[in-house]
N, C-alpha and C positions, 0 to 999 in steps of 0.2 A: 680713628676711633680706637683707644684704649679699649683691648679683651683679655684680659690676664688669664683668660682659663684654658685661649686657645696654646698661649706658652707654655703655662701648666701641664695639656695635657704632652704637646712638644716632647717636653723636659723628661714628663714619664718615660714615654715611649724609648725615649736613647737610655735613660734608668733601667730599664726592662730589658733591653737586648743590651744594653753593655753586660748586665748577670748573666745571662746568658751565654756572652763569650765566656767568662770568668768560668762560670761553672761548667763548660765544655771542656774544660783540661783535665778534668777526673775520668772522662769518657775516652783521653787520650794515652791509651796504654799497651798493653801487649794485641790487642787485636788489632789498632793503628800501626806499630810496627809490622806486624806480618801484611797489613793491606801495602805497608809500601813495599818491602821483600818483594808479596806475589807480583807487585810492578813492574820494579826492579827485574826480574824474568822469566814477564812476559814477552815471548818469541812474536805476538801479533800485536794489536792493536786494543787500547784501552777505552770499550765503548760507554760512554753513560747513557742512561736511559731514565727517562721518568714521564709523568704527565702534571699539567699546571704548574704550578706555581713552583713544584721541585724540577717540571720540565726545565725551567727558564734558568733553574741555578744550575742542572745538570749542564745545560750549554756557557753557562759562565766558563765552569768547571773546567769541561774537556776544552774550551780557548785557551785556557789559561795552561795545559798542560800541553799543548800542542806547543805553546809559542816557547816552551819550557825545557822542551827536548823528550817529551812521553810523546808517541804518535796518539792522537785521539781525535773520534767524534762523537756527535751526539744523532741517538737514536730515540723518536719519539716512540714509546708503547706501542701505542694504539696502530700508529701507521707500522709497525710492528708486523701485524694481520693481514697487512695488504701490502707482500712484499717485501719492506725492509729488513724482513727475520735474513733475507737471501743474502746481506752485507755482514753477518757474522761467520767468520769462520772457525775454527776447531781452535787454532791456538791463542784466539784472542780472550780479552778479561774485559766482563759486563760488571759494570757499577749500576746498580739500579736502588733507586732513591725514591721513596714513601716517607714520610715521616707518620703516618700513623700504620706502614707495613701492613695495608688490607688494599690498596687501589688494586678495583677487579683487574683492570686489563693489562697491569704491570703484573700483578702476580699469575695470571693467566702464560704470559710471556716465562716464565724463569724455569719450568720442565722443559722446555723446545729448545731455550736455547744451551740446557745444560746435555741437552740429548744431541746435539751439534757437534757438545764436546768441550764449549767455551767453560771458564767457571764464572760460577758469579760472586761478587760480593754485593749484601744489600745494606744500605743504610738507612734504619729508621728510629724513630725515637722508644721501639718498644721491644725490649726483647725476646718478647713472648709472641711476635707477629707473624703472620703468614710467612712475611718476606725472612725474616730473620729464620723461621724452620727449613725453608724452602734452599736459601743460599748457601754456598758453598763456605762465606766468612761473613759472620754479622757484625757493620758498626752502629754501635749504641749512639745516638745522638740528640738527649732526652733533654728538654727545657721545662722551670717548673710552670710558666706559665707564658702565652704568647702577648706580646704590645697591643695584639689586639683585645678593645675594651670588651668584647662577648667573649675572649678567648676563643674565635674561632677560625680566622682569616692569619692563614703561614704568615707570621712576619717574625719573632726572635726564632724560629727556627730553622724559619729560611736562611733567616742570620749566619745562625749555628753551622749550619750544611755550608752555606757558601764560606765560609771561613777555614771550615775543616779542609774543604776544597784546596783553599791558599795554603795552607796547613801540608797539607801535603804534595801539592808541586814542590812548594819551597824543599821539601823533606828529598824528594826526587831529583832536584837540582845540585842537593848538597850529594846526593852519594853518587851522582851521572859526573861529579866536577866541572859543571856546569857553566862554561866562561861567559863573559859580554862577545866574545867573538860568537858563538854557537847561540845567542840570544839575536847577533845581527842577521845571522845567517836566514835565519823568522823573520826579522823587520827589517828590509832593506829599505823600507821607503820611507820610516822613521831617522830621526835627526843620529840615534846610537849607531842602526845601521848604517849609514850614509858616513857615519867620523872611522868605522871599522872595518868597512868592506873599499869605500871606494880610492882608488889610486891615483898618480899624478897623470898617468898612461888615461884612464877612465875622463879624464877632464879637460886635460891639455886640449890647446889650439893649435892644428896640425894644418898641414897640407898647404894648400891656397890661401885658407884664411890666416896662413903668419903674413905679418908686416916684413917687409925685406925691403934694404935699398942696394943700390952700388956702391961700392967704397967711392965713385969720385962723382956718384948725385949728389947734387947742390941741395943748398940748405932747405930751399924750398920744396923739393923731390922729398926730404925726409919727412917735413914739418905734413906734408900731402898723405903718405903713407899712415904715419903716425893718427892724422886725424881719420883717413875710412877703414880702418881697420879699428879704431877706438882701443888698444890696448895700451893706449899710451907711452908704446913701446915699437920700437922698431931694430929689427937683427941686418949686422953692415956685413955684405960679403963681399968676396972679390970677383971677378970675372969668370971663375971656378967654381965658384958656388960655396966654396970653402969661406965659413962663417968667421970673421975679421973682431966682430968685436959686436957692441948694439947701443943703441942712442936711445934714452926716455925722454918726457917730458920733460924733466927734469936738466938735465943735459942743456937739451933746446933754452929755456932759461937762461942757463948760466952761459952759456956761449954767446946769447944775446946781449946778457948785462957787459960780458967781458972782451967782446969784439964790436970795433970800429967798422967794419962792413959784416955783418954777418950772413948777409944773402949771396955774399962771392965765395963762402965755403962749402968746403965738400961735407960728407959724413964723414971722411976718415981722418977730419981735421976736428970735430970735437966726438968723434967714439967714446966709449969706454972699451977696454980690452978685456978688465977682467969684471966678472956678474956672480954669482947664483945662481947654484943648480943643484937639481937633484935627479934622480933616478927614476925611471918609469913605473917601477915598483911602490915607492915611495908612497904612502899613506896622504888623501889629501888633507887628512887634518892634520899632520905634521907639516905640509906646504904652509896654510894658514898661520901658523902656530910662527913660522920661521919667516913668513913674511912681515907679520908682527914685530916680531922681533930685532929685524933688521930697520924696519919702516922700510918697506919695501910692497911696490900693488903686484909686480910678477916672480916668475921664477924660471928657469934657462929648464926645461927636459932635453937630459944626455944618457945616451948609455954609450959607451967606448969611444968616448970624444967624438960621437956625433949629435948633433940637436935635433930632436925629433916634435920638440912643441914647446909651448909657453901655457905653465900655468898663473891663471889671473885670478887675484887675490876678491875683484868685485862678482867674479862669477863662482866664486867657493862659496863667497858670501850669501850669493841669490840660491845656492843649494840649502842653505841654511847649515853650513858644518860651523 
């Protein structure tokens, strides 16, 4: 059933807080710079605080600065009273967020915690508000009017605030120099983290689970190894232990097409001698990247000409790098 008014009003609504953003860059000035400065150093921890509907952006917020390289968390008001005042200390910096700058029990909170020693900066839409007399630095974050149709229910200002939020990690990541490496270091268990943090050493198949044969096990001893161990790879050593050379699927293949008895040979009659390797250190997304490249599924782990594992191209895969 066509209803043209529920798009209508849709359409409004992203009309109304897109002006909002727009007209938020006037509010972004000399008092924005010095909120990022007193960040910049801060010796503690950057807490936000709110209730309702700015609680929920204040916790946007402080995520977003955490995973950003600002230590922060989020402290609700109210539970403020019961306790949580005892998680601020003296050289930390309180963000506390009102958009109309009168919620009793935020403003209640901002003498106790300036008497701690913290400072606060308040952000509300009104400069003349409790919070903004009360704070140690006021941000103005004034919309002319909210998406909602009574004008009374936060939403282009909630807008506003959580933007300014993004606004300003971004602001804090540009002057901290902020890498994808110090971004993985936050998300190891993310697809960035996992391409930046983990190694060939972190992956590799060591120990018992390598494939190994004798240089003079028969075709079938390799073809055996190669299948329970599933790497589709197998390393030829000699009697020594000292690593000869290694046999893939591939190999097996063509020794097949290309020999007249192929189950009377040994490993060390169709080996390869030379492979692919890399270093333990070695970044597993550069492994994937050069496995690619060669059309290749593994790769030989050596440090000082020894072999210490095999990384597999279908298990980087399964990490998602």
């Amino acid at each position: 059933m066509k209803d043209p008014e529920i798009l209508r009003d849709a359409y409004q609504v992203i009309d109304d807080e897109v002006q909002a953003l727009n007209d938020l860059k006037q509010y972004l000035k000399e008092d924005f710079i010095e909120v990022v400065n007193k960040i910049l150093h801060c010796k503690g921890r950057v807490i936000l605080t709110g209730i309702g509907k700015s609680g929920h952006i204040c916790k946007k917020i402080s995520a977003t600065l955490s995973s950003t390289g600002t230590s922060s968390f989020f402290m609700h008001a109210t539970e403020a009273f019961h306790g949580d005042l005892g998680m601020i200390r003296n050289d930390d910096l309180v963000i506390a967020v009102s958009y109309s700058g009168e919620t009793d029990d935020l403003i209640k909170t901002i003498p106790i915690i300036k008497n701690i020693g913290a400072e606060v900066i308040g952000v509300s839409g009104n400069a003349n508000s409790s919070l903004a007399k009360l704070s140690d630095l006021h941000q103005l974050i004034k919309v002319e009017k909210e998406a909602c149709p009574l004008d009374l229910a936060p939403t282009s200002s909630a807008t506003a605030t959580l933007v300014w939020g993004d606004a300003l990690a971004v602001a804090l990541m540009k002057k901290r120099d902020f890498q994808p490496e110090d971004f993985a270091r936050s998300h190891p268990g993310g697809t960035l983290g996992k391409r930046l943090i983990l190694t060939a050493k972190d992956v590799m198949i060591e120990g018992d689970d390598l494939p190994k044969n004798i240089a003079t096990d028969l075709s079938k001893d390799v073809i055996k190894e190669i299948s329970q161990k599933g790497l589709g790879v197998t390393l030829v050593e000699d009697k020594l232990s000292k690593i000869l050379g290694l046999i893939t699927d591939g190999d097996v293949r063509r020794a097949i097409e290309s020999s007249d008895d192929f189950f009377s040979l040994q490993a060390q009659d169709f080996m390869t001698t030379s492979f692919n390797s890399v270093s333990p250190d070695q970044l597993a997304s550069d492994c994937l990247e050069v496995m690619a490249e060669k059309k290749i599924g593994c790769l030989i782990v050596m440090e000082a000409d020894q072999i210490l594992g095999i990384v597999n191209q279908k298990d980087l895969i399964k990490l998602g790098l």
